[in-house]
BAFI-3210 file (N, C-alpha, C; in Angstrom, 3 decimals, decimal comma, padded with zeros to 6 digits):
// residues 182
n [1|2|3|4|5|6|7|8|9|10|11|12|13|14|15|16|17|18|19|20|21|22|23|24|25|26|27|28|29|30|31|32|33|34|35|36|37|38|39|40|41|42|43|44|45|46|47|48|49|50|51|52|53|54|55|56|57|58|59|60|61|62|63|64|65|66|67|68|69|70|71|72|73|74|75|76|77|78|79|80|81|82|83|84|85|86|87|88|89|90|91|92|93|94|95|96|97|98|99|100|101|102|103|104|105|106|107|108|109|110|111|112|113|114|115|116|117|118|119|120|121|122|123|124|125|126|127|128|129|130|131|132|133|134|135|136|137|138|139|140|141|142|143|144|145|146|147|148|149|150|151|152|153|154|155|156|157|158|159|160|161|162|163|164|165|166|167|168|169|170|171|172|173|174|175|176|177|178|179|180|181|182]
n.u [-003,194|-004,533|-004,832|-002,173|-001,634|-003,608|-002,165|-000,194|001,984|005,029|005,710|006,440|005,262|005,611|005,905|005,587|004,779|005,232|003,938|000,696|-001,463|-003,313|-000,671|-002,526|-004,030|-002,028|-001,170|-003,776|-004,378|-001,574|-002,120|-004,088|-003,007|-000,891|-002,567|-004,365|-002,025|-000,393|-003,113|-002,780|-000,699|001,668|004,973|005,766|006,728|007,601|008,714|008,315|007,410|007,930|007,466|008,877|010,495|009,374|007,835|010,004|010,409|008,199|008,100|006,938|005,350|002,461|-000,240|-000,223|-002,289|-004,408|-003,011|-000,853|002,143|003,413|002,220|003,954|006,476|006,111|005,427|007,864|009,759|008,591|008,869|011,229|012,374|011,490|012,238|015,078|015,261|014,503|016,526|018,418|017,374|017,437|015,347|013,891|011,752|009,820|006,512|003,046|000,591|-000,588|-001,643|-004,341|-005,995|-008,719|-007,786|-005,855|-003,621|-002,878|-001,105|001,222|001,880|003,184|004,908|006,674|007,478|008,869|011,058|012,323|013,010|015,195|017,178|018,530|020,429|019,479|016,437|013,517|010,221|007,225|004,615|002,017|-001,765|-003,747|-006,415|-007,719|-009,804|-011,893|-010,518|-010,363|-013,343|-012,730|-011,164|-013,065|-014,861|-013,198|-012,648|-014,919|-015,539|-013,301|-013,536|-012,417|-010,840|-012,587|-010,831|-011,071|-009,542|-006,907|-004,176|-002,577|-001,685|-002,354|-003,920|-006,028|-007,361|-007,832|-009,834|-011,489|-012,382|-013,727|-015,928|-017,124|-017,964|-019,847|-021,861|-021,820|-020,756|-017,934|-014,876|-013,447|-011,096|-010,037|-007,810|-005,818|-003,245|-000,244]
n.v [001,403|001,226|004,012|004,377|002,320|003,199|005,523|004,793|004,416|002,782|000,724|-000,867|-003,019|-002,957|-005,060|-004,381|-005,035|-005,489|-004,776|-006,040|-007,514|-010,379|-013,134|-014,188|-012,651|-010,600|-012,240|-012,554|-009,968|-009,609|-011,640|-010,216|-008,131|-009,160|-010,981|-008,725|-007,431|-009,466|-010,022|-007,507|-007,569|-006,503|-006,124|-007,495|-007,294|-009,260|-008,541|-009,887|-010,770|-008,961|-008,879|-008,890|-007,219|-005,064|-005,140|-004,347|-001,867|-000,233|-000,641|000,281|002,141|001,137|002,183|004,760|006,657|005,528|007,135|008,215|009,040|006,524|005,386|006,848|005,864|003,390|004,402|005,137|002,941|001,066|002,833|003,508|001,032|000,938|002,803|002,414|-000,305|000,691|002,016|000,440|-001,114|000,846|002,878|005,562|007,211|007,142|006,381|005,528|004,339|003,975|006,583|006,743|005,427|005,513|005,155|006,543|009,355|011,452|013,638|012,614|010,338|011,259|012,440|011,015|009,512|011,349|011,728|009,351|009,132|011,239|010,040|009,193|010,061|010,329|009,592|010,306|011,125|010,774|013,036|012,271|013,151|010,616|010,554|012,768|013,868|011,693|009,905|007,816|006,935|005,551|003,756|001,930|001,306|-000,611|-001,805|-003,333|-004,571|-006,562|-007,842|-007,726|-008,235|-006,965|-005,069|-004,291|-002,778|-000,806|-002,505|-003,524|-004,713|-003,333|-001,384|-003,048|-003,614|-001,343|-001,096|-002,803|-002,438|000,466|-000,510|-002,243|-000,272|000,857|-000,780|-002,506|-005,050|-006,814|-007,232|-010,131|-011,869|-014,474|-015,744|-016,855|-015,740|-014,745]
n.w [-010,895|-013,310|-014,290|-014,697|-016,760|-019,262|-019,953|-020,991|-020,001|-019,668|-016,910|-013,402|-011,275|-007,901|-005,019|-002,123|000,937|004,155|006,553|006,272|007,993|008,814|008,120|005,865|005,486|003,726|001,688|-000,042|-000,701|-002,125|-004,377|-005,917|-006,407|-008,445|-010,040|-011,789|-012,695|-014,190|-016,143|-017,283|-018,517|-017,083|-015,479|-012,363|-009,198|-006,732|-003,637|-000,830|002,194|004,866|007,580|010,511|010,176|009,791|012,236|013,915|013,072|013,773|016,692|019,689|018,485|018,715|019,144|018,435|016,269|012,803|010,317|011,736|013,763|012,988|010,713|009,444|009,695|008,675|005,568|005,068|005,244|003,089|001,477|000,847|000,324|-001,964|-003,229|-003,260|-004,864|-007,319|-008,136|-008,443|-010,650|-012,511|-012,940|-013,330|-012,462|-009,389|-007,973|-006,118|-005,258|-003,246|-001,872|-002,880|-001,477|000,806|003,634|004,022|004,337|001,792|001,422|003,294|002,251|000,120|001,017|002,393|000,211|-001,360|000,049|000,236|-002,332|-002,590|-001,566|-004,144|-006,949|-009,233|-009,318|-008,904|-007,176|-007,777|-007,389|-007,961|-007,996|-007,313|-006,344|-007,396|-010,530|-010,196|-009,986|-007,493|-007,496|-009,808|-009,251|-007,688|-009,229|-011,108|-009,341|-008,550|-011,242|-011,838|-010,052|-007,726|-004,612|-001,097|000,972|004,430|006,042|007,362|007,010|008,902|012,070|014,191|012,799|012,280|014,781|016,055|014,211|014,473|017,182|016,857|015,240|016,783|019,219|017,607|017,122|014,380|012,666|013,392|012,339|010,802|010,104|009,014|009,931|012,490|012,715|014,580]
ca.u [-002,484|-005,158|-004,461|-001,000|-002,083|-004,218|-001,545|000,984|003,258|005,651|005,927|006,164|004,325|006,825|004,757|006,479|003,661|005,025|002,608|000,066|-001,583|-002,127|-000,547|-003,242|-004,390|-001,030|-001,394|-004,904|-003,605|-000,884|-002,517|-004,957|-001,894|-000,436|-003,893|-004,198|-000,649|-000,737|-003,726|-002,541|000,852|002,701|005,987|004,728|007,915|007,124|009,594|008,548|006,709|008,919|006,707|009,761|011,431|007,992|007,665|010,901|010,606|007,134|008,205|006,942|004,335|001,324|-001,159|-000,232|-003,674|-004,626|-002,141|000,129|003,016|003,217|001,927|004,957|007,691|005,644|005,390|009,047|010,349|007,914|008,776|012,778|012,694|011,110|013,323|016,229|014,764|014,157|017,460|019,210|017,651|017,530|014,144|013,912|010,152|009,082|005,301|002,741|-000,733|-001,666|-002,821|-005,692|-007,134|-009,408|-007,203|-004,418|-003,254|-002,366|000,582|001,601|002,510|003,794|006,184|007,742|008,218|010,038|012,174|012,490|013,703|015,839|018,895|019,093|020,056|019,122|015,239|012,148|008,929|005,932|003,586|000,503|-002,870|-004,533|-008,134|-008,845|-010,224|-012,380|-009,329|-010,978|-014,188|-012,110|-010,514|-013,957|-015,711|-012,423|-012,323|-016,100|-015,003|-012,603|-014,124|-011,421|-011,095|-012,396|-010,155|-012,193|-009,130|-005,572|-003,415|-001,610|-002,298|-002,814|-005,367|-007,791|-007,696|-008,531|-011,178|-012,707|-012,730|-014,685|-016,924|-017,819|-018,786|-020,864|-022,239|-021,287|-020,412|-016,344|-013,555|-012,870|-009,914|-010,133|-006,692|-005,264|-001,721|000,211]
ca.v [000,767|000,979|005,021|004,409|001,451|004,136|006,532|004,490|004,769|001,313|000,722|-002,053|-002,994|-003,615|-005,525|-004,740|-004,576|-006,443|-004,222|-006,512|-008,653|-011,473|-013,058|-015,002|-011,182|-010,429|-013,179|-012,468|-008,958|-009,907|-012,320|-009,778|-007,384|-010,130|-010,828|-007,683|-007,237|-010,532|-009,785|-006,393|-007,723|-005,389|-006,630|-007,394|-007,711|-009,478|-008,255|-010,490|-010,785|-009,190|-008,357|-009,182|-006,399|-003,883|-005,145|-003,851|-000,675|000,626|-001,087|001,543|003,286|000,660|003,121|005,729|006,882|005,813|008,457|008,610|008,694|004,774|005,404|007,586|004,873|002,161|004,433|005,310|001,692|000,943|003,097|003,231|000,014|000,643|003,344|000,844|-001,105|001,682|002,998|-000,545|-000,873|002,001|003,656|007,241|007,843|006,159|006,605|005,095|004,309|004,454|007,800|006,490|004,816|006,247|004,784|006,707|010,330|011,897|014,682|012,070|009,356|012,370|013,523|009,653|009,034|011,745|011,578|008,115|009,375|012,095|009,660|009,109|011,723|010,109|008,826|011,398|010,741|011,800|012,794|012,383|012,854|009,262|010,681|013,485|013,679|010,499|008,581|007,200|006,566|004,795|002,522|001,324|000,628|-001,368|-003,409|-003,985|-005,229|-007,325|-008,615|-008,045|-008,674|-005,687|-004,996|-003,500|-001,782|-000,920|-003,274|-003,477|-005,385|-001,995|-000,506|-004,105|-003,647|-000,381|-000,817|-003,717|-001,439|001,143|-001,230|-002,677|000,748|001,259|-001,764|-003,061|-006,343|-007,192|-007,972|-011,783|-012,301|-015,702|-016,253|-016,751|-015,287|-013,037]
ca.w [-011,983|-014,540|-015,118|-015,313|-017,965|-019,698|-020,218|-022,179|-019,345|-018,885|-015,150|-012,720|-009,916|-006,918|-004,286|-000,879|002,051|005,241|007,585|006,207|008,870|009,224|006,301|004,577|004,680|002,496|000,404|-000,850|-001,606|-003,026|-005,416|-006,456|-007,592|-009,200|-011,282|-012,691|-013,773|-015,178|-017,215|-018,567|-019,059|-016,365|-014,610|-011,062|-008,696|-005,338|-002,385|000,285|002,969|005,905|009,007|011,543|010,138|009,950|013,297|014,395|012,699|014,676|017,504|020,334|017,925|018,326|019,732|017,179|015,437|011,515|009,754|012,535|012,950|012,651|009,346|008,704|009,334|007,851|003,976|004,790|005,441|001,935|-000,155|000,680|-000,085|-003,564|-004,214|-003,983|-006,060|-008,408|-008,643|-009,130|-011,593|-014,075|-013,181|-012,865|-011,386|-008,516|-006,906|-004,881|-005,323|-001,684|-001,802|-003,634|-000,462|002,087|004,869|003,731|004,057|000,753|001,979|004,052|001,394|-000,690|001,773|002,442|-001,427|-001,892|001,101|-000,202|-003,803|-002,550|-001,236|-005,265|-007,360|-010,838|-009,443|-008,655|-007,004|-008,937|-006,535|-008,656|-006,838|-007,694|-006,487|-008,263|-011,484|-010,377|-009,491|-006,349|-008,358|-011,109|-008,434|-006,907|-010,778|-011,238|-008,442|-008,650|-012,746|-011,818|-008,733|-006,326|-002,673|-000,589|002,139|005,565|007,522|005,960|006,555|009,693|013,233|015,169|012,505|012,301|016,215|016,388|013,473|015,177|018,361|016,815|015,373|018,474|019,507|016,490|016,925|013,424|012,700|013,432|010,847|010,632|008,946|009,099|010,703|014,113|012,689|015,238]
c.u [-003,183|-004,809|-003,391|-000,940|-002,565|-003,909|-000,051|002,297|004,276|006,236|005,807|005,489|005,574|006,003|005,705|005,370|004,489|004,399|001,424|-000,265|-003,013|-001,726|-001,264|-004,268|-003,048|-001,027|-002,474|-004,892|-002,669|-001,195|-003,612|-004,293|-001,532|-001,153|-003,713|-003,176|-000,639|-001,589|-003,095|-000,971|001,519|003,794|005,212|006,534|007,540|008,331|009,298|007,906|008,146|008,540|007,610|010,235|010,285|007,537|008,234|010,984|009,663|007,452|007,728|005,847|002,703|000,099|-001,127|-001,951|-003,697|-003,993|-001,656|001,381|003,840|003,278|002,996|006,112|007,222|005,625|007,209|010,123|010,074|008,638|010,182|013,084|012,470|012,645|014,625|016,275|014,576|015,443|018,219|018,849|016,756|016,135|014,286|012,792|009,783|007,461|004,481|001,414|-001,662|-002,143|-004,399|-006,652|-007,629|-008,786|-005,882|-003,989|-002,402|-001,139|001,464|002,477|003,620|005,206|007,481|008,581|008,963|011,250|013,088|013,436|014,834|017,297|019,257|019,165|019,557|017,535|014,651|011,377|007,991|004,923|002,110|-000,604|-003,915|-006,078|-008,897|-008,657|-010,966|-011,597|-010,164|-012,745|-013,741|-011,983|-011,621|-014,660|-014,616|-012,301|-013,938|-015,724|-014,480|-012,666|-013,441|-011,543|-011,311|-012,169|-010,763|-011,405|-007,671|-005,086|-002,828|-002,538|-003,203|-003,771|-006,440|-007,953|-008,432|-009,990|-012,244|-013,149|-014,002|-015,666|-017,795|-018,388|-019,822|-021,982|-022,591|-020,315|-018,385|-015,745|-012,999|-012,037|-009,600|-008,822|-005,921|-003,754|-001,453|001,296]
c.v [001,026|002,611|004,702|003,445|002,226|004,822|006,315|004,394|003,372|001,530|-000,652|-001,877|-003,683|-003,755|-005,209|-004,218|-005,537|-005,638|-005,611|-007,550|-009,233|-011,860|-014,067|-013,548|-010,672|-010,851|-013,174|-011,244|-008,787|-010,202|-012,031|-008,814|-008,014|-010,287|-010,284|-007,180|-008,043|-010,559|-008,644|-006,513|-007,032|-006,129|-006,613|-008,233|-007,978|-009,502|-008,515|-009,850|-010,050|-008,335|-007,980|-007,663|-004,535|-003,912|-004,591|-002,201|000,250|000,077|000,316|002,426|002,233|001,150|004,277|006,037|006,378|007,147|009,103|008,814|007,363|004,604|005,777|007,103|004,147|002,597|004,804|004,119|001,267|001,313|003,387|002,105|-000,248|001,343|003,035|000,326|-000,250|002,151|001,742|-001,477|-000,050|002,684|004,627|008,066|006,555|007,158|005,418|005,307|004,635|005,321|007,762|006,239|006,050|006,224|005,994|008,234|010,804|012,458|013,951|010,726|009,822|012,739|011,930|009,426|009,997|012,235|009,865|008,491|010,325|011,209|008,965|010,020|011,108|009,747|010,609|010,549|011,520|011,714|013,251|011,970|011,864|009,701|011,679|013,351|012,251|009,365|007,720|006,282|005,563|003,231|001,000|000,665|-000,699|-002,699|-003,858|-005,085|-005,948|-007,898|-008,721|-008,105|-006,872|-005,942|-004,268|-002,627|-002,074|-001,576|-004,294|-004,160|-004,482|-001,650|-001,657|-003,905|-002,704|000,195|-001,278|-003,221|-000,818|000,545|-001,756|-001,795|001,438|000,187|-002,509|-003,964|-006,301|-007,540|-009,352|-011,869|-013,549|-016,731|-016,270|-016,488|-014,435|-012,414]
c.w [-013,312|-015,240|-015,566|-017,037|-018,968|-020,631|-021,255|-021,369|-018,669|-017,481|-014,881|-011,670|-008,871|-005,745|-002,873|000,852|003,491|006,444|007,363|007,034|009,024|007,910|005,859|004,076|003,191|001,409|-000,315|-001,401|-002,545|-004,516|-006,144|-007,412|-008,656|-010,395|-012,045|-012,992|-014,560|-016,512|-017,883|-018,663|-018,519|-014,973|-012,828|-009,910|-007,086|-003,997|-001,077|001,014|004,184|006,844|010,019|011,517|010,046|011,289|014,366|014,341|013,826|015,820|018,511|020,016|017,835|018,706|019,016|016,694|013,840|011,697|010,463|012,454|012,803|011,266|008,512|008,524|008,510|005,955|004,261|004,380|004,060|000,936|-000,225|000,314|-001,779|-004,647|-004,434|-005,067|-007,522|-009,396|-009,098|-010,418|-013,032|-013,741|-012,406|-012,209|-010,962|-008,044|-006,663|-005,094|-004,106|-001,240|-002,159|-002,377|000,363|003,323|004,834|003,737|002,771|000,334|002,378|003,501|000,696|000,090|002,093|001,198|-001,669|-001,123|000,583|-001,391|-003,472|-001,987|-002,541|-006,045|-008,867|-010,339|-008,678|-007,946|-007,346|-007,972|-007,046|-007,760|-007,639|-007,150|-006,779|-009,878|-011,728|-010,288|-008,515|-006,693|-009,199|-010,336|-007,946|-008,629|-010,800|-010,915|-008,759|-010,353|-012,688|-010,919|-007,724|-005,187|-002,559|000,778|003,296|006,016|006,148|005,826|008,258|011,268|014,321|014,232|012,263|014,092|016,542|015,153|013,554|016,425|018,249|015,971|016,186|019,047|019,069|016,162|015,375|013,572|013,014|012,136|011,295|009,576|008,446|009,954|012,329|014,199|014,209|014,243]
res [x|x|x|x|x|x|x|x|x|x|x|x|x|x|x|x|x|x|x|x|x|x|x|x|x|x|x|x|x|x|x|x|x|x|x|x|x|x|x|x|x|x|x|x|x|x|x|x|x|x|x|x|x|x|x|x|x|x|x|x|x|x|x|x|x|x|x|x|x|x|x|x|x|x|x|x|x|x|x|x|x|x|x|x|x|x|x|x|x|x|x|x|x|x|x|x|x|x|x|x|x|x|x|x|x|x|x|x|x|x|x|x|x|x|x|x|x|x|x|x|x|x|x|x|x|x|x|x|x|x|x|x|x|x|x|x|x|x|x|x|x|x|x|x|x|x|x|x|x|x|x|x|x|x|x|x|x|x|x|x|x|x|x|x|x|x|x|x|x|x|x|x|x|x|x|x|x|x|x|x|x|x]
***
């Protein structure tokens, strides 16, 4: 958010994660987006929590690998939902910060968003690479600056399982989420 801030470029933030588990994990993400739109004055549009229906989607794929293809319904389900949102109303470039992460395949985000943008013919997806030129660097000063939550695993029930797995094998401490959601 902060390049796009940077660059002069008016955008919103369209919050739509229901992978996120459990949800007092969502909600502390959430309300960290929220923050920093808030402070730099940037529309921040919250599209609901809706696991049931992220639940439905991978149904079948919970053994998938990080940047499976699990991963590949879950940015499709995402970011079709943005580009909805995009096209009703009036915005002509959609993208997607989640390339930025480490959890996250780059091509792989790239190739959803603009499968995503392509069932509109007036919207694009800008598939700008968020970690070079110190993007990925930028992100970590940021959050350290603004003190945000740091998240251990991406998001989703299958990758804290299989991150607390290979923790356990690494003998490094576990992820406590603090919740007993399913």
């Amino acid at each position: 958010m902060a390049a796009l801030l940077a660059s002069g470029i008016d955008y919103t933030v369209f919050f739509y994660n229901p992978n996120i588990h459990p949800r007092g994990e969502y909600e502390i993400r959430k309300e960290e987006n929220k923050r920093f739109a808030t402070k730099n004055k940037i529309a921040f549009i919250d599209a609901d929590y809706d696991s049931e229906r992220w639940f439905e989607h991978t149904k079948g794929l919970e053994c998938e690998p990080e940047r499976g293809h699990r991963c590949t319904i879950c940015f499709d389900m995402r970011l079709q939902r943005a580009a909805c949102y995009a096209n009703e109303n009036g915005f002509k470039i959609l993208t997607s910060s989640l390339g930025i992460s480490r959890w996250k395949d780059f091509q792989q985000v790239n190739e959803c968003g603009i499968r995503a943008a392509e069932n509109y013919s007036d919207l694009i997806y800008w598939t700008y690479n968020w970690r070079k030129k110190g993007g990925a660097q930028r992100m970590i000063e940021i959050s350290k600056q603004e003190n945000f939550y740091q998240q251990k695993y991406c998001g989703c029930v299958h990758s804290l399982r299989d991150t607390n797995n290979w923790r356990n094998k690494n003998g490094r401490k576990l992820i406590n989420t603090k919740y007993n959601e399913v």
